[in-house]
N, C-alpha and C positions, 0 to 999 in steps of 0.2 A: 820914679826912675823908669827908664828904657830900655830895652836890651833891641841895641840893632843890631843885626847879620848881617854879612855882605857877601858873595861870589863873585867873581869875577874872570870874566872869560878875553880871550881863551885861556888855557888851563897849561898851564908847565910845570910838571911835576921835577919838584925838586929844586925847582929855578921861575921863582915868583919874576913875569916882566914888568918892563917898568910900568904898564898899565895899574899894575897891581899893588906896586913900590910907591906909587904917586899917590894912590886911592888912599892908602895907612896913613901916610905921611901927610896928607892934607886932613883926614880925622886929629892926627896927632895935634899938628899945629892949629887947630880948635879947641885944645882940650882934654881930650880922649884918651882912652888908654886902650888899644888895640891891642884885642889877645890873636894873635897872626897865626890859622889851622891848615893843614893840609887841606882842606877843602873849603874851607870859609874863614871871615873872620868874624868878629863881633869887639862891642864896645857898649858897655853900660853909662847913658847920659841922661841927663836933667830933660824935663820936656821943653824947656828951652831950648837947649844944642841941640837937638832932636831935628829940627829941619835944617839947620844949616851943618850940620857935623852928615846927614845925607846928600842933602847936596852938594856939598863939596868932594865926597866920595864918587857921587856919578858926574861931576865935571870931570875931576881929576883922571877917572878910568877913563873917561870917551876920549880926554886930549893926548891921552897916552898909548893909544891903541887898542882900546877894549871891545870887544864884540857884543859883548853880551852883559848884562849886571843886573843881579839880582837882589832884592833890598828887604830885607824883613824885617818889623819893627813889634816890638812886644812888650804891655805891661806890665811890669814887674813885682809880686806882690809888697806889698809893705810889711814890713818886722811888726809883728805887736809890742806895744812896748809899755 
């Protein structure tokens, strides 16, 4: 599993734009479960959805007015089991 981050600028505190509103919601509609933070968000995916659950995060922010985006991806350890 994956853990991506995402930022997304510009930055409206208190009042995510739709830049932002687009980016979750095209994660979501992949899959995803978007934990949505005052300064970022993240979602933990398969390394399958891993490139398209991103890039439909940086379409989604650039069609919607985003300046800036930030993408960080990290792997996850696995449970011993």
């Amino acid at each position: 599993m994956l853990l991506l981050e995402f930022t997304i600028e510009p930055f409206h505190e208190g009042n995510p734009g739709p830049h932002v509103r687009a980016a979750v919601a095209a994660a979501e509609a992949l899959g995803a479960t978007v934990d949505f933070g005052p300064f970022g968000s993240s979602c933990t995916v398969t390394e399958e959805l891993a490139g398209p659950v991103g890039a439909a995060v940086l379409a989604a922010a650039f069609a919607n007015g985003a300046s800036h985006v930030s993408l960080h991806a990290e792997r996850l350890q696995e449970a011993a089991g």
